[in-house]
DOBAFI-363696 format. One record per residue (C-alpha): residue number from 0; residue in three letters; x, y, z. Coordinates in pm, whole numbers, plus 50000, padded with zeros to 5 digits. Layout:
BEGIN
(pt NUM,ala,(X,Y,Z))
...
//
This chain:
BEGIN
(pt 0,unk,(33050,87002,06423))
(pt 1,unk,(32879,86808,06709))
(pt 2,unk,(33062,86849,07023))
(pt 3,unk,(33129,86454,07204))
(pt 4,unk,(33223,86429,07605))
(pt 5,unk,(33403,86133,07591))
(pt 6,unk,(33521,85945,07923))
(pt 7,unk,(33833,85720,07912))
(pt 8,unk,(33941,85488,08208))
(pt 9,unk,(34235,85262,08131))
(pt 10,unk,(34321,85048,08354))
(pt 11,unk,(34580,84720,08385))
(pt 12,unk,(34345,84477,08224))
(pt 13,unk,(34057,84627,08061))
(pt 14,unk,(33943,84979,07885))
(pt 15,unk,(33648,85151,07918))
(pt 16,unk,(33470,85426,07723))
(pt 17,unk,(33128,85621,07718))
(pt 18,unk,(33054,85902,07502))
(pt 19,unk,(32801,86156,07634))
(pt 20,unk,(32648,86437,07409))
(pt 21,unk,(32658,86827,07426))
(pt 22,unk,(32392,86871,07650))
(pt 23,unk,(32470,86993,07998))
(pt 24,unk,(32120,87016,08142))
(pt 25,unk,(32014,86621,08015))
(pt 26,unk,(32351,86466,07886))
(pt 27,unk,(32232,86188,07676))
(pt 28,unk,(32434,85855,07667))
(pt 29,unk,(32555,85811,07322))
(pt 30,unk,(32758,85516,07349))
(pt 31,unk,(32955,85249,07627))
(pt 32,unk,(33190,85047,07536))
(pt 33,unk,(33433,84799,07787))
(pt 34,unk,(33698,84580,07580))
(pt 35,unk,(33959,84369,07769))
(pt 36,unk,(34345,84502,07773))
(pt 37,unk,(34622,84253,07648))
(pt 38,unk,(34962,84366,07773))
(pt 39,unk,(35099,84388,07412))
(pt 40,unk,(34836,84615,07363))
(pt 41,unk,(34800,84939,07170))
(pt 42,unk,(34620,85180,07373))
(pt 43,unk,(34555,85449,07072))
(pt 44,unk,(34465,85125,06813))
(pt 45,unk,(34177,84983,07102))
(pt 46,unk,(34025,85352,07151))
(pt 47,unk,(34004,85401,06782))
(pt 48,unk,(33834,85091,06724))
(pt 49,unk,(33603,85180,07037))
(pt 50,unk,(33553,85479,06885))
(pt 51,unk,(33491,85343,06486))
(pt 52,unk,(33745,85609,06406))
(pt 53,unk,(33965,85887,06477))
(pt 54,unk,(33837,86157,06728))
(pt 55,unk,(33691,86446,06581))
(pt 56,unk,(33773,86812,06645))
(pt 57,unk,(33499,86897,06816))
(pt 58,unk,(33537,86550,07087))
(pt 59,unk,(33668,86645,07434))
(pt 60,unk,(33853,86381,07598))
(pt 61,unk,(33865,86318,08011))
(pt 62,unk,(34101,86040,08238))
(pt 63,unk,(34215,86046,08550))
(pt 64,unk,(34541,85938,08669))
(pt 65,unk,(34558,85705,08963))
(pt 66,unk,(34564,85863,09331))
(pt 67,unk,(34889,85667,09465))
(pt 68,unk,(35116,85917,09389))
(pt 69,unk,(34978,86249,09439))
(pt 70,unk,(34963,86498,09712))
(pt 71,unk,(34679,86679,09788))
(pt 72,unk,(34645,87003,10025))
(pt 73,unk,(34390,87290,10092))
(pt 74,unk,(34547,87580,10044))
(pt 75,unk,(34460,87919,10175))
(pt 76,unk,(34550,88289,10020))
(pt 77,unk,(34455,88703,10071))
(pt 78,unk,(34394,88688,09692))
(pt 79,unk,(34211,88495,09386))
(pt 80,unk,(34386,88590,09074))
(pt 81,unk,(34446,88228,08924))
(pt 82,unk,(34809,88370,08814))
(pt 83,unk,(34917,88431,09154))
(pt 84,unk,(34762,88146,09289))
(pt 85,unk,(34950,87920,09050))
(pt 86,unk,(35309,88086,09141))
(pt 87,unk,(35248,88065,09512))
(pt 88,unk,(35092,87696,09543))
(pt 89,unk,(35425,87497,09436))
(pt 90,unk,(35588,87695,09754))
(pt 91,unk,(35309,87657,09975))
(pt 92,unk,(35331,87327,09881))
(pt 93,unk,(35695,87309,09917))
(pt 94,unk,(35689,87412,10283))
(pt 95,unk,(35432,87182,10386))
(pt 96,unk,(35465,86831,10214))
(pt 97,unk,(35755,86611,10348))
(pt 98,unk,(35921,86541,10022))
(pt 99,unk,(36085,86687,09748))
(pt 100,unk,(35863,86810,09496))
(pt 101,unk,(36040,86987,09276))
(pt 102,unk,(36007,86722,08974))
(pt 103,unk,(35621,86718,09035))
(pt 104,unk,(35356,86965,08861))
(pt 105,unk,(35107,87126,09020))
(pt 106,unk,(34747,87203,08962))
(pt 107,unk,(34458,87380,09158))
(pt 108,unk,(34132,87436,09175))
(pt 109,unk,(33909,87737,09100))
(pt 110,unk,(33997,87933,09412))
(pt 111,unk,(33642,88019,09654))
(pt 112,unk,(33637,88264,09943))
(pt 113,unk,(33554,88596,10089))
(pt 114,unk,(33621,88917,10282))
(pt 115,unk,(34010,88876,10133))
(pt 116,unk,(34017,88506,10227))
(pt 117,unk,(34027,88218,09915))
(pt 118,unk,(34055,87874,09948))
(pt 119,unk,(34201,87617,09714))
(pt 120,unk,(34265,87260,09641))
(pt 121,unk,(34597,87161,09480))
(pt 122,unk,(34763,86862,09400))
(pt 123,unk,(35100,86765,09303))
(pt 124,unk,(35117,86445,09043))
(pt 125,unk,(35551,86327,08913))
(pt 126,unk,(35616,86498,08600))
(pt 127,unk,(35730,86218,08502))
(pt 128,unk,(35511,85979,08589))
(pt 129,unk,(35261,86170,08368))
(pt 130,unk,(35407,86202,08084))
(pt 131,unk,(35491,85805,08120))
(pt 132,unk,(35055,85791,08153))
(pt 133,unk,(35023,86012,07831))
(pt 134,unk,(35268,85869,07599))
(pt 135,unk,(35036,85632,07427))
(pt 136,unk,(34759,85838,07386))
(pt 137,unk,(35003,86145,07246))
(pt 138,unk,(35195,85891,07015))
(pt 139,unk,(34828,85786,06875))
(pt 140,unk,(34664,86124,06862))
(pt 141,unk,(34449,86078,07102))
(pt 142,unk,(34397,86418,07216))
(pt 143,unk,(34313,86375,07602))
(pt 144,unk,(34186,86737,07718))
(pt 145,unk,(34105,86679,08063))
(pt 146,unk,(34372,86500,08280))
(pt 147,unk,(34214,86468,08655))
(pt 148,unk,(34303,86330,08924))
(pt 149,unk,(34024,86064,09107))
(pt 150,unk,(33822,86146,09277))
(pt 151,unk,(33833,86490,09222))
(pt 152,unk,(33749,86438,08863))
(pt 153,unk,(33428,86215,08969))
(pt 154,unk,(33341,86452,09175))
(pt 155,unk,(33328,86753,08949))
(pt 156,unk,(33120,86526,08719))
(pt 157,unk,(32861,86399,08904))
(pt 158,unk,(32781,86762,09095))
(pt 159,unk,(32462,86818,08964))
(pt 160,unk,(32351,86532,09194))
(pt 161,unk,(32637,86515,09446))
(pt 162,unk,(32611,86881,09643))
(pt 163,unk,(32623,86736,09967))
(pt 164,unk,(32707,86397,10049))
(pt 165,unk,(32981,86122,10061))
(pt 166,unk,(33106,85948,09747))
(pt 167,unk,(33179,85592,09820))
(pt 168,unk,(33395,85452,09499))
(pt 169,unk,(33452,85114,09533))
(pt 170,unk,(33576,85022,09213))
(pt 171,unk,(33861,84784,09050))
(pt 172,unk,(33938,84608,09414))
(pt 173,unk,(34008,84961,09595))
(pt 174,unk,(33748,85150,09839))
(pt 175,unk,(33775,85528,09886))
(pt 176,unk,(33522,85764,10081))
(pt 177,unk,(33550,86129,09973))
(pt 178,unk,(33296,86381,10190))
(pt 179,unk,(33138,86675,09961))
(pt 180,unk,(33009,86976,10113))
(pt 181,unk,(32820,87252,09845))
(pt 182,unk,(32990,87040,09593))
(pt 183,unk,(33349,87075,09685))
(pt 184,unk,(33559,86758,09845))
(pt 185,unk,(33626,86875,10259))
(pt 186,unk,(33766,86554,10362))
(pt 187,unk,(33899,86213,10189))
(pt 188,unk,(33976,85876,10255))
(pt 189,unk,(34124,85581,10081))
(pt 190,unk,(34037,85277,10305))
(pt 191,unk,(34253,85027,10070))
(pt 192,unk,(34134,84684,09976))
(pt 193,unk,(33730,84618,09958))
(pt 194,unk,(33614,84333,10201))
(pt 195,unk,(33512,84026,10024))
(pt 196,unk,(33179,83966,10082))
(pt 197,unk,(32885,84273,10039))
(pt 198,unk,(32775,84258,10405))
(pt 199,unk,(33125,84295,10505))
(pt 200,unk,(33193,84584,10276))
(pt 201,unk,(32831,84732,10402))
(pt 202,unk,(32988,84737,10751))
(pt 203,unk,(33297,84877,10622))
(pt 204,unk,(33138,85182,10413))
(pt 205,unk,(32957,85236,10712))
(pt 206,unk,(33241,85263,10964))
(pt 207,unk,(33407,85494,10754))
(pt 208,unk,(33185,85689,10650))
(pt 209,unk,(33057,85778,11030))
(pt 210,unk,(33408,85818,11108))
(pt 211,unk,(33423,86121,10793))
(pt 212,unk,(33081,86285,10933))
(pt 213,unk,(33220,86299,11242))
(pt 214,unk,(33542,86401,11214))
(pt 215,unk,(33360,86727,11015))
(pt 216,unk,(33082,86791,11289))
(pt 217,unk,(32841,86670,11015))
(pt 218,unk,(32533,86499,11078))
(pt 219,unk,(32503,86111,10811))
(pt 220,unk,(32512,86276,10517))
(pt 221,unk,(32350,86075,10201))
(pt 222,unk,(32555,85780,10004))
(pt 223,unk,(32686,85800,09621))
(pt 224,unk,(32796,85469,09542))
(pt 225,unk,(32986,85417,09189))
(pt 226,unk,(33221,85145,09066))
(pt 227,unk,(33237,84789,08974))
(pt 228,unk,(33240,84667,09311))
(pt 229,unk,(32880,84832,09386))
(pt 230,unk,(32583,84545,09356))
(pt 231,unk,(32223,84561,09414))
(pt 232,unk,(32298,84324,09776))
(pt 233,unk,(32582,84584,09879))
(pt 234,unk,(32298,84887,09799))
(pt 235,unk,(32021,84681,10019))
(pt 236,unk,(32282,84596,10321))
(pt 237,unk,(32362,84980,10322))
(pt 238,unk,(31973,85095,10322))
(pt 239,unk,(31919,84840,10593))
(pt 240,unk,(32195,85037,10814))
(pt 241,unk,(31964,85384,10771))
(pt 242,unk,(32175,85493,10525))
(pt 243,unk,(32027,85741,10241))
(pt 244,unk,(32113,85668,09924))
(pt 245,unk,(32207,85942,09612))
(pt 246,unk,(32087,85755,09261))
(pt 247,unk,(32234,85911,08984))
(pt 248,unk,(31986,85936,08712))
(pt 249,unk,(32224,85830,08409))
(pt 250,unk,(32034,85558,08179))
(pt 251,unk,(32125,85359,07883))
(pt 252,unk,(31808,85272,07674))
(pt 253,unk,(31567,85346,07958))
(pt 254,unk,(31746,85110,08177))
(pt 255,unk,(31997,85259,08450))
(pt 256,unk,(32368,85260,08415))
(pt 257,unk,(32574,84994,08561))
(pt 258,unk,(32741,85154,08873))
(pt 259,unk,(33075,85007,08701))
(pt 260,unk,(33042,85256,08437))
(pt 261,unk,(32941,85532,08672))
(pt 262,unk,(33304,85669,08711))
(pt 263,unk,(33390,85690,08398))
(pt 264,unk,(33039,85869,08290))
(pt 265,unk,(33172,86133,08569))
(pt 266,unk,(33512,86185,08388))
(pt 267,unk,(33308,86214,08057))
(pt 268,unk,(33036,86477,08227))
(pt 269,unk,(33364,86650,08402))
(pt 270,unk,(33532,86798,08093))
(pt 271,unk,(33355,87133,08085))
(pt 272,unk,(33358,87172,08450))
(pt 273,unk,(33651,87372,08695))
(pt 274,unk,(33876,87085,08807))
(pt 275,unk,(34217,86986,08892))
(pt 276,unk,(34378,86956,08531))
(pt 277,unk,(34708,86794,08463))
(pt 278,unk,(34697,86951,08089))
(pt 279,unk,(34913,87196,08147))
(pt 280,unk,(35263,87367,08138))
(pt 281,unk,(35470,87136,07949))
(pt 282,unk,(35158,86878,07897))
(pt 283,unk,(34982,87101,07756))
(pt 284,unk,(34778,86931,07478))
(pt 285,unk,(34992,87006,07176))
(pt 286,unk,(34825,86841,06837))
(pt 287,unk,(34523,87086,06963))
(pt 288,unk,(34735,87403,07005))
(pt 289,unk,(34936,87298,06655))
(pt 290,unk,(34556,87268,06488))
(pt 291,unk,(34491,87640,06648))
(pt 292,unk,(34823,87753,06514))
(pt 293,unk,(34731,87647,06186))
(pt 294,unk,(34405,87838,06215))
(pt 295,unk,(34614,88111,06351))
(pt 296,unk,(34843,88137,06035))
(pt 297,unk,(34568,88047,05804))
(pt 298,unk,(34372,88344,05946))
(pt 299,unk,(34655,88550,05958))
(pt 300,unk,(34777,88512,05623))
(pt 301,unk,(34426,88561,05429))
(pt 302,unk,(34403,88897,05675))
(pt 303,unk,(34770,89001,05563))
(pt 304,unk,(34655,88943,05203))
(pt 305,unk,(34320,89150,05294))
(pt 306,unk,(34535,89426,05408))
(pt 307,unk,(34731,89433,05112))
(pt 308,unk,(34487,89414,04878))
(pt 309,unk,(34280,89719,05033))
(pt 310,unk,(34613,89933,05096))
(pt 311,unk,(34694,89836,04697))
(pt 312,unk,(34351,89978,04621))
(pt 313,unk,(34368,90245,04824))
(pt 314,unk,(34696,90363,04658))
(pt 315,unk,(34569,90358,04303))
(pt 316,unk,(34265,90523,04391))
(pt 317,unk,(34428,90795,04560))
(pt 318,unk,(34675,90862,04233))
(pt 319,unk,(34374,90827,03979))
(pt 320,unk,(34226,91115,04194))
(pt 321,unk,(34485,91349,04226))
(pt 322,unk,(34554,91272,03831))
(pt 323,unk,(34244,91414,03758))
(pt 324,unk,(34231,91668,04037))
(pt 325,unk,(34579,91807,03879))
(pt 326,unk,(34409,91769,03490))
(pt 327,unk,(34135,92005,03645))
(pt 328,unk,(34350,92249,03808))
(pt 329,unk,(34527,92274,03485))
(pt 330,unk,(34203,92350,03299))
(pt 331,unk,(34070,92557,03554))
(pt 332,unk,(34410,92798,03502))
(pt 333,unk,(34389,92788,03185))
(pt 334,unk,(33988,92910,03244))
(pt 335,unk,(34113,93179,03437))
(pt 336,unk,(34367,93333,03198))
(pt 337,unk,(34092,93331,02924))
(pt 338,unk,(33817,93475,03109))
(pt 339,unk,(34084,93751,03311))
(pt 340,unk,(34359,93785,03078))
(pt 341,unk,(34477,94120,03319))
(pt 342,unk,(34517,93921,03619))
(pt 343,unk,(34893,93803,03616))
(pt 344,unk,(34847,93649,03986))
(pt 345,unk,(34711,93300,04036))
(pt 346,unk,(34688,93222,04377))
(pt 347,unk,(34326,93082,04412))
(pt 348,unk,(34177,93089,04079))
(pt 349,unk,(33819,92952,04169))
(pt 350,unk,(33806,93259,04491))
(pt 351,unk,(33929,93478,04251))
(pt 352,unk,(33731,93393,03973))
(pt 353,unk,(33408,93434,04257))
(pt 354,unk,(33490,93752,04355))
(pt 355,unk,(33545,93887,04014))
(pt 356,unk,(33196,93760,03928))
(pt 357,unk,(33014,93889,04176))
(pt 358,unk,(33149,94206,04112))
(pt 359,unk,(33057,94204,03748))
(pt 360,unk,(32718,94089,03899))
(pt 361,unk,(32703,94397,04142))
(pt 362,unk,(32777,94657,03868))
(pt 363,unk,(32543,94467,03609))
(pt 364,unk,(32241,94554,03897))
(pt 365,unk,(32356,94836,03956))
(pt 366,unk,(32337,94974,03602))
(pt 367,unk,(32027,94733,03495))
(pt 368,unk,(32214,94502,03277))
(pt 369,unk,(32034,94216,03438))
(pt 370,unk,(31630,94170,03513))
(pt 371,unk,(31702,94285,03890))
(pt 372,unk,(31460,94573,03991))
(pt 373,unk,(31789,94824,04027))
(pt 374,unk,(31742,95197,04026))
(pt 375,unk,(31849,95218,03639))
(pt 376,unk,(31579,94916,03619))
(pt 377,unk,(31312,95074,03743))
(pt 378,unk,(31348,95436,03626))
(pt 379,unk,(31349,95269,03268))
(pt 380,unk,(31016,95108,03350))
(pt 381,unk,(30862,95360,03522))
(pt 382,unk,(30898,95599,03209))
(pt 383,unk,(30776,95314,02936))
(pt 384,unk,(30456,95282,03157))
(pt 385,unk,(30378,95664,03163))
(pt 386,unk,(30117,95766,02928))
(pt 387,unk,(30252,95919,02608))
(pt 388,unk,(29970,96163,02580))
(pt 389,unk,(30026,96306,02933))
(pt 390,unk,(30256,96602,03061))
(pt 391,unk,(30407,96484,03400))
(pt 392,unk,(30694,96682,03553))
(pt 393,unk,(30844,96486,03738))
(pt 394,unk,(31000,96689,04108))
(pt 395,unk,(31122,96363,04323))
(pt 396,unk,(31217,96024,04244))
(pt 397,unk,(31337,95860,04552))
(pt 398,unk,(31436,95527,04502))
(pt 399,unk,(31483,95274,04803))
(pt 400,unk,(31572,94896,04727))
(pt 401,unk,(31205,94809,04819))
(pt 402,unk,(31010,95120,04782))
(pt 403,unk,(30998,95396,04544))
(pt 404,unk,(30837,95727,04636))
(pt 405,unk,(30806,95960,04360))
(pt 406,unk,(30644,96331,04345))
(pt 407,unk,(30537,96565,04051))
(pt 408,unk,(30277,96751,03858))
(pt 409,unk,(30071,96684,03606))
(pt 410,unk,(29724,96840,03415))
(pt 411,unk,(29420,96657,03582))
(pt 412,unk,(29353,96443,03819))
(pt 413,unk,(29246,96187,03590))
(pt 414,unk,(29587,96189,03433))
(pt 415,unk,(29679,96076,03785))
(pt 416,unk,(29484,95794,03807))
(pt 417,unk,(29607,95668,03432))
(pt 418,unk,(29968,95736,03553))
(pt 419,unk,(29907,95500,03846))
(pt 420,unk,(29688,95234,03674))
(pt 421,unk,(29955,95210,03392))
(pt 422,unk,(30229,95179,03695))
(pt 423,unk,(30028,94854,03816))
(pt 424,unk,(30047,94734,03496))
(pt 425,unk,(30442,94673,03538))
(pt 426,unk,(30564,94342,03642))
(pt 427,unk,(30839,94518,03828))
(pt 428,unk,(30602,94696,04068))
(pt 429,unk,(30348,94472,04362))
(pt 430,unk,(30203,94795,04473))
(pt 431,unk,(30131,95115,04335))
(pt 432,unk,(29917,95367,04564))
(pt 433,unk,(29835,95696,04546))
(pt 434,unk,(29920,95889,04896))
(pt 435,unk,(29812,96255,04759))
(pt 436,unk,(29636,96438,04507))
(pt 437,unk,(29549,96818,04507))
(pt 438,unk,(29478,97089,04313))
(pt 439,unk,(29699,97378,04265))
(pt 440,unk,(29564,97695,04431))
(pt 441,unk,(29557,97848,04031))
(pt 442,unk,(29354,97558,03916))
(pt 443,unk,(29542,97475,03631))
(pt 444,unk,(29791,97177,03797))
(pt 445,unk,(29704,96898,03990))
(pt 446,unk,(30071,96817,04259))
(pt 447,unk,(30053,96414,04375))
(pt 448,unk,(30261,96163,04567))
(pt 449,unk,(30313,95786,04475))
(pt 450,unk,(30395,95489,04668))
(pt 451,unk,(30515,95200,04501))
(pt 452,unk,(30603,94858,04618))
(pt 453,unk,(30880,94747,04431))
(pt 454,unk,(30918,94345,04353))
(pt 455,unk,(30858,94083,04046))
(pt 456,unk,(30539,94030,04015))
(pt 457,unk,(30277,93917,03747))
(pt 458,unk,(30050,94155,03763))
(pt 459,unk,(30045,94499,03927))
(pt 460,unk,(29809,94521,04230))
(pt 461,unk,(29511,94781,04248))
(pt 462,unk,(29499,95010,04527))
//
C-alpha cells in the first residue's frame, strides 16, 4: 500500500490540506487543496471530500494545535531513557510553571546531550482542550497520527532546509519568530498581531528578529518566511534590510509553493520526524491500535490453530510409531524363541540374539564350517593339493592366522617342488615359498621347510 504524508490545518474559517508522497529525500507534492469552513460545518465530511475518500491505512495524518495555551520549557536531566524522562518532566514542570497543571498532558522531545547531561523540550497542552480539538476528526475516523504543537511541528518539517536560522511565520493575522540552532528551536517569540502594511511588517520582522540573535550571542542568522501573510513586497523589503533569505524548495507543477501553504507542507513532511506529539496516553490514536488488535487476534488465532494442528500431528505420528515399534518387538520375541528355544530370559533379544551369532560364527571358523582360511580350513586344503603319487611325512604344521610354516620329508627334491607348485595352485594360499631343501646324509630322503602366505586369493603366487 502506498504510504501518503498528509498535512491538515483547520482553522476558524477555512481548511487546508496537502498530501506529500513517501519519499523523504525529494517529497513530491501530490495534491493541495484549501476549501472555506462554514460554522455548521462537518470537519470529517470536508476532509473526506478533500481527500475523494476515506483515508487509507497506509496515510499518516499531521495538525498542530494552536500555541495559546501551552507551556513550553527546556528541561535538563543526568539521564536519556525516554521512560524516565517522561515520569520526571510533569514534576519538573510542576515546580517551575506558575499554574496548576495537573489537568494538562505532557509531551517531550527526543532528549540530546552528553558527558551525563540531556536536554529536552516539553510542553504542556489542557487535556481537555485536546480532546475538545480531536473530537471531530475521532467521531469521523479521521485518524490524525501526529498532533504537534506550532511551531515546533513546522520546525521539525522543514529541517532539511532550516538547520540554522530564524523561522518567521506570519500566517492567519499572527507573527511569531522562533530561532533554530543545528535544527532544534533555542529561543521563541510570538510578537502578536502582523502590522498592516509589508514595509511595516519588514521593520517589524526585523526588530525582532535582531532582538532573538542577540539575546543568543548569535550573529543575523538567515530568514524562513512561511504563511499567508508572506508576499513577494514583504520578501523584497526584508532583502533590502541585508537580510538572507532560506527558500524552501517545495514546488507544485514546476512552479513554487505559495508561502500560505508552506506550514501546512511542514506538518505533512513532520510526521516521520522526532517531535512533540500530543498522541499519546489517553489520546492515543485508538481506530489504529483497534486495526492492530485485529491483526493481533487474527495472527494469533491462525498461529493457535498452527500449533494445534502440528501438536495433533505430532501425536498421531508418535502412536502410529510406537504401534509398529511394539508389532516389531512382538515379532522380534517371537524370532528369538524360534531361533533359541533354550534361552528362557528375554531381556535384550536383538544383543542377545548378536552375541549368540557371533559365537556360532566363531566356532563355525574355528572348525571350517564357513570359507574362512581357519586352521581346520587350511589343513583340509593343504592335503587335497598334495600330490597323490608322492610320500610326504609330514613332522610340523604350525599354523598362525596369517602364516603357515610346515616341515617334513619326502623322496626327491623334485617331489618338493610339485608339493609347492600344487600349494600355489590353492586359492586359500598368496604365497607359497620354499625356505629349505636338503638331502639326507643317507641319500635316500630329501628334509624341507615351507612358508606359506595365507589369504583368498585367485591364483597362487610363484616364488
Amino acid at each position: 500500500m502506498t504510504k501518503r504524508r498528509i498535512g491538515l490545518e483547520v482553522t476558524s474559517n477555512r481548511i487546508r490540506l496537502v498530501i506529500f508522497d513517501g519519499d523523504k529525500e525529494k517529497p513530491v507534492l501530490l495534491r493541495k487543496v484549501e476549501q472555506p469552513l462554514e460554522p455548521d460545518s462537518d470537519i470529517a465530511d470536508v476532509v473526506n471530500q478533500m481527500l475523494d475518500g476515506p483515508a487509507g491505512f497506509g496515510d499518516r495524518f499531521c495538525t498542530v494545535l494552536p500555541g495559546d495555551d501551552s507551556f513550553v520549557r527546556r528541561l535538563n536531566f543526568p539521564f536519556n531513557d525516554p521512560r524516565k524522562i517522561d515520569a520526571a518532566a510533569g514534576m519538573e514542570l510542576a515546580s517551575q510553571l506558575p499554574v496548576d497543571i495537573s489537568d494538562h498532558l505532557v509531551a517531550t522531545t527526543v532528549a540530546r546531550g552528553e558527558d551525563g547531561q540531556f536536554t529536552t523540550t516539553a510542553a504542556t497542552y489542557p487535556q481537555q482542550k485536546i480532546a475538545e480539538f480531536l473530537d471531530p476528526f475521532d467521531s469521523g475516523k479521521i485518524p490524525i497520527h501526529v498532533l504537534g504543537l506550532t511551531p515546533f511541528t513546522e520546525i521539525s518539517g522543514l529541517s532539511p532546509w532550516l538547520t540554522n536560522g530564524v523561522l518567521v511565520r506570519a500566517h492567519a493575522g499572527e507573527l511569531t519568530l522562533s530561532l533554530v540552532v543545528d535544527a532544534e528551536m533555542v529561543s521563541h517569540e510570538n510578537c502578536g498581531p502582523v502590522e498592516d502594511t509589508p514595509q511595516r511588517l519588514a521593520e517589524q520582522i526585523h526588530r525582532e528578529a535582531s532582538l532573538l540573535c542577540r539575546a543568543e550571542r548569535l550573529s543575523q542568522q538567515p530568514l524562513c518566511l512561511i504563511g499567508s501573510d508572506v508576499t513577494p513586497t514583504l520578501i523584497s523589503a526584508i532583502k533590502e534590510m541585508d537580510w538572507e533569505m532560506i527558500t524552501v524548495p517545495l514546488e507544485e507543477s514546476g512552479n513554487p509553493i505559495d508561502p500560505a501553504f508552506l506550514p501546512v507542507c511542514a506538518m505533512a513532511l513532520a510526521t516521520d520526524q522526532p517531535l512533540i506529539n500530543f498522541r499519546r496516553g489517553p489520546f492515543t490514536l485508538k481506530s489504529e491500535w483497534a486495526a492492530l488488535k485485529k491483526h493481533f487476534y487474527i495472527g494469533g488465532g491462525l498461529l493457535l490453530a498452527s500449533l494445534a494442528i502440528l501438536a495433533a500431528t505430532a501425536l498421531h505420528s508418535y502412536q502410529f510409531k510406537t504401534e509398529v515399534a511394539q508389532d516389531y518387538r512382538k515379532q522380534l520375541n517371537q524370532v528369538f524363541r524360534e531361533t533359541l528355544p533354550g534361552q528362557t530370559a528375554i531381556v535384550d533379544p536383538v544383543q542377545q540374539l548378536t552375541v549368540e551369532l557371533n559365537r556360532l560364527r566363531e566356532t563355525g571358523r574355528l572348525v571350517g564350517l564357513d570359507k574362512s582360511t581357519s586352521a581346520l580350513a587350511v589343513l583340509r586344503d593343504f592335503s587335497t593339493h598334495t600330490p597323490k603319487d608322492i610320500t610326504v611325512d609330514i613332522k610340523t604344521f604350525n599354523y598362525e592366522p596369517e602364516n603357515l610354516n610346515v616341515e617334513g620329508v619326502t623322496d626327491s627334491f623334485d617331489s618338493v617342488n610339485r608339493l609347492a607348485g600344487e600349494l600355489r595352485k590353492s586359492t586359500s594360499f598368496t604365497a607359497v615359498r620354499i625356505a629349505d631343501a636338503k638331502m639326507g646324509i643317507q641319500g635316500k630322503q630329501v628334509s624341507f621347510r615351507l612358508q606359506i602366505s595365507i589369504g583368498h586369493a585367485q591364483q597362487g603366487g610363484a616364488l
